[in-house]
C-alpha positions as CSV (number, residue, x, y, z in Angstrom):
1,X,126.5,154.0,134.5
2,X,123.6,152.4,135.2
3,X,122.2,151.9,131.8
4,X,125.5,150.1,130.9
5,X,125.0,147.7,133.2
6,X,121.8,146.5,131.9
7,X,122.9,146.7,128.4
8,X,125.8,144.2,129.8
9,X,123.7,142.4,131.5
10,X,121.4,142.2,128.4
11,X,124.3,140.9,126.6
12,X,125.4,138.1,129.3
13,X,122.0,136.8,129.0
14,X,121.7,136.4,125.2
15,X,125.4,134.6,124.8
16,X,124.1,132.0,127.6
17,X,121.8,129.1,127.2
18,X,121.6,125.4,126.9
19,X,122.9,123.9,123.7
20,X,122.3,120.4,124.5
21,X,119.3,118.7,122.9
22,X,116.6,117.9,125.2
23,X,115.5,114.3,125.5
24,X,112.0,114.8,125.9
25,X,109.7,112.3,125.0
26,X,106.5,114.5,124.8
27,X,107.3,116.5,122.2
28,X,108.9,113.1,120.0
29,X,107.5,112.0,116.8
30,X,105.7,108.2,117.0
31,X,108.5,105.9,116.1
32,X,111.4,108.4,116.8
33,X,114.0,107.2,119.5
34,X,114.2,108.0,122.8
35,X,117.7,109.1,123.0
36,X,120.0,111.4,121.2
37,X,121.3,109.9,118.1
38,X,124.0,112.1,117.8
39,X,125.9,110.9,120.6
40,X,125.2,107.4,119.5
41,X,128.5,105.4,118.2
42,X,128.4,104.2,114.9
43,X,128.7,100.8,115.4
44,X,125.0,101.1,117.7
45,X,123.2,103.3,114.6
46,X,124.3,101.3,112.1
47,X,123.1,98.0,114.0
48,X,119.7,99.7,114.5
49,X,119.2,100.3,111.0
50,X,120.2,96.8,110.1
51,X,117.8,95.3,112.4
52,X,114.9,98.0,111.4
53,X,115.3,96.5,107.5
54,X,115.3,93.1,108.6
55,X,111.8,93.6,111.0
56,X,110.4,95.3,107.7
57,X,111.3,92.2,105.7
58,X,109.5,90.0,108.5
59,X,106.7,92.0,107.8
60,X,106.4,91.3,104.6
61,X,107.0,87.7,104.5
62,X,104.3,87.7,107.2
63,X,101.9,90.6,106.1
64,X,100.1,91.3,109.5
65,X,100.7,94.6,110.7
66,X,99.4,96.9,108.3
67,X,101.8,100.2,109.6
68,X,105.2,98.5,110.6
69,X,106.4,99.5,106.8
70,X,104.3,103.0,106.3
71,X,105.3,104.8,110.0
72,X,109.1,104.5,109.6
73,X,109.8,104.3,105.7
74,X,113.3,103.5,104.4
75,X,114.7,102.7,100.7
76,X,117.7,101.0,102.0
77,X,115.8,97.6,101.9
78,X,114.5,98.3,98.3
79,X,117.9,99.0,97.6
80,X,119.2,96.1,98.7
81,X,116.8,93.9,96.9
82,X,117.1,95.8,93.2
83,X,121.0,95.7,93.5
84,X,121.0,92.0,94.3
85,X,117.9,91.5,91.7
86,X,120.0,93.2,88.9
87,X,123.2,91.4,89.7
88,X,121.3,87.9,89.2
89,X,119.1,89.0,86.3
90,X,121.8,90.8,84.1
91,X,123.0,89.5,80.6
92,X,125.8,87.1,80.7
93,X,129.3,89.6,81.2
94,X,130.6,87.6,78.0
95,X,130.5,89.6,74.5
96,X,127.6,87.4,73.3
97,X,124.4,88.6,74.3
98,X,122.0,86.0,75.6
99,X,119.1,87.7,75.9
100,X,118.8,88.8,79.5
101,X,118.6,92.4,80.8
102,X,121.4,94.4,81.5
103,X,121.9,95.9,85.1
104,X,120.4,99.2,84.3
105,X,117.6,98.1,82.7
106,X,116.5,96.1,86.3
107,X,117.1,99.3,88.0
108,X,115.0,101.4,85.5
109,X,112.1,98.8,85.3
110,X,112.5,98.4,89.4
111,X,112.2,102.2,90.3
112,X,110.4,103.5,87.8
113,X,107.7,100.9,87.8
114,X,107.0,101.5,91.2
115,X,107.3,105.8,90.7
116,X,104.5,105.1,88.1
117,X,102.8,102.7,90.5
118,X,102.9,105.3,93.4
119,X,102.2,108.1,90.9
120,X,98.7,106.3,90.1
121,X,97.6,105.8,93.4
122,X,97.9,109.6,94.3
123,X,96.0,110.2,91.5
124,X,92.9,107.8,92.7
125,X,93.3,109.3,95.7
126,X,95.4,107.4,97.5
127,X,96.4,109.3,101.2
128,X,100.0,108.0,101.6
129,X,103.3,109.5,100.6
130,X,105.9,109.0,97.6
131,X,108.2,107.4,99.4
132,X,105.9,105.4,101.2
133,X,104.5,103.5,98.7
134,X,108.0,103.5,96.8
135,X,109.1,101.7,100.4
136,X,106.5,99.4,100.2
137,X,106.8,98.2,97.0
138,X,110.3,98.0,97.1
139,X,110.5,95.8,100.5
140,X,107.4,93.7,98.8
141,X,110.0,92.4,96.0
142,X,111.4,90.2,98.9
143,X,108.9,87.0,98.1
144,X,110.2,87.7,94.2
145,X,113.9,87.7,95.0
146,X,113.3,84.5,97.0
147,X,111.8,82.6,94.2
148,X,114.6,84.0,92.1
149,X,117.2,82.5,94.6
150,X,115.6,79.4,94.2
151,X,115.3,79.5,90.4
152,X,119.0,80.3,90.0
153,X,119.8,77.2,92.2
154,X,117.8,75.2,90.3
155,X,118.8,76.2,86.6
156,X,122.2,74.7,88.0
157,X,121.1,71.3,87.5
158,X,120.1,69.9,84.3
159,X,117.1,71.1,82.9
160,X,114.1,69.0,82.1
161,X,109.9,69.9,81.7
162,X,109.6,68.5,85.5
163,X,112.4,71.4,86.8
164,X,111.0,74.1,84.3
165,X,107.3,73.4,86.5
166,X,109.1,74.4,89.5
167,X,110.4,77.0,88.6
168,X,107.4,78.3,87.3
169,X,105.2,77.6,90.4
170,X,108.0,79.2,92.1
171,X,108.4,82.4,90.5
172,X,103.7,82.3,90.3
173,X,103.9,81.9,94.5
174,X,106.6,84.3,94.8
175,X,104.5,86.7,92.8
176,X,101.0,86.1,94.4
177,X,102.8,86.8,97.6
178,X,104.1,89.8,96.5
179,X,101.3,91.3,95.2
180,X,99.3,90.4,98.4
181,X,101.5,91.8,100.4
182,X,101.1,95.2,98.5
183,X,98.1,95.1,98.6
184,X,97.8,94.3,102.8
185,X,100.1,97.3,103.1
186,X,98.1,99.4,100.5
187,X,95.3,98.3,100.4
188,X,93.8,101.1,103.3
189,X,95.3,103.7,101.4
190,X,92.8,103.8,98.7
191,X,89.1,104.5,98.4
192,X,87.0,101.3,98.7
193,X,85.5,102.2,94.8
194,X,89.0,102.4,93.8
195,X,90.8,99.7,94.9
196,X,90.6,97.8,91.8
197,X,92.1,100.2,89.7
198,X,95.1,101.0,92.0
199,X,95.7,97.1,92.5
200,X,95.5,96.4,88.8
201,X,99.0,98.2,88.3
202,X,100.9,96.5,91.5
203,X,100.0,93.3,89.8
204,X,101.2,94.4,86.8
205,X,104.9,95.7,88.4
206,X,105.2,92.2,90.0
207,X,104.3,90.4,86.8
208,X,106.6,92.3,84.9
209,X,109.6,91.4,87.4
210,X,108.6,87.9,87.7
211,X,108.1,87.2,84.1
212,X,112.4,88.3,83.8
213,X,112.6,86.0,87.0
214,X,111.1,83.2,84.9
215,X,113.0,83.7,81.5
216,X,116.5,83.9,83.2
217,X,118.4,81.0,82.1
């Protein structure tokens, strides 16, 4: 009689417990929130997340904080920016091709550009992740897609040698900005006698993308 007690008792005490999730900050990741996201409405998470990819395009339009885009990585903002790059960019959606690349071909040269990119700074030794460097270069298109903005407004007027200069010295400051931006971000994450070698291929990724910036007409 006895021993069926405790064998119920046993049994009581391993079907009870606490299946909330604790909200202990001690234990929390750096950056992780301080309340339970699964109770969180909708609405609130997918305000947070909007707000987190605008501070991460702050940062790089003002390239300051070294870790605000390598301690909470997202592609959402890269996304963004190569969607709304290859909608601009593509060929005209008339049957005559005009010499401008399709939509595909911006997302190929966007993602796997900065794959290769990322790929070559693991192999000089580089201590950061994938997808943080893929983050990184991906938010640091924002300076290009802002001279491309500004390219596309002014190929709407007629075009002359004078509006041709600004365009280019748009799309060169748009890409110097770019690239040092990468490299602020970066930069750390690479052996001092190696730096050259892993920022001679981030210039390269933003050249490439600026130089289709500059011959979209």
């Amino acid at each position: 009689m006895d021993s069926k007690l405790d064998m119920d008792d046993y049994s009581n005490a391993s079907l009870e417990g606490d299946m909330s999730i604790p909200g202990n900050k001690t234990n929390a990741p750096i950056g992780a929130p301080d309340f339970n996201t699964l109770d969180e409405p909708i609405k609130e998470t997918v305000l947070r997340d909007v707000r987190a990819v605008g501070v991460k395009f702050y940062h790089v339009l003002y390239p300051k904080e070294k870790s605000s885009l390598l301690k909470d990585w997202d592609l959402w903002g890269p996304l963004v920016l190569c969607t709304f790059m290859a909608t601009i960019l593509q060929g005209s959606s008339s049957g005559e091709y005009d010499g401008g690349p399709e939509f595909a071909q911006v997302f190929v040269i966007v993602w796997i550009g900065a794959a290769i990119v990322t790929l070559n700074s693991k192999l000089l030794g580089g201590n950061i992740s994938f997808f943080q460097s893929v983050c990184v270069l991906g938010y640091c298109l924002t300076p290009v897609a802002i001279s491309l903005i500004v390219c596309r407004i002014i190929l709407l007027a007629t075009q002359s040698p004078l509006l041709f200069f600004l365009r280019l010295l748009t799309t060169t400051v748009g890409f110097l900005w770019a690239t040092y931006a990468s490299f602020i971000f970066l930069g750390d994450s690479q052996p001092p006698n190696r730096k050259p070698l892993a920022v001679y291929p981030i210039f390269l990724f933003f050249f490439i993308i600026s130089w289709l910036v500059i011959s979209h007409n």
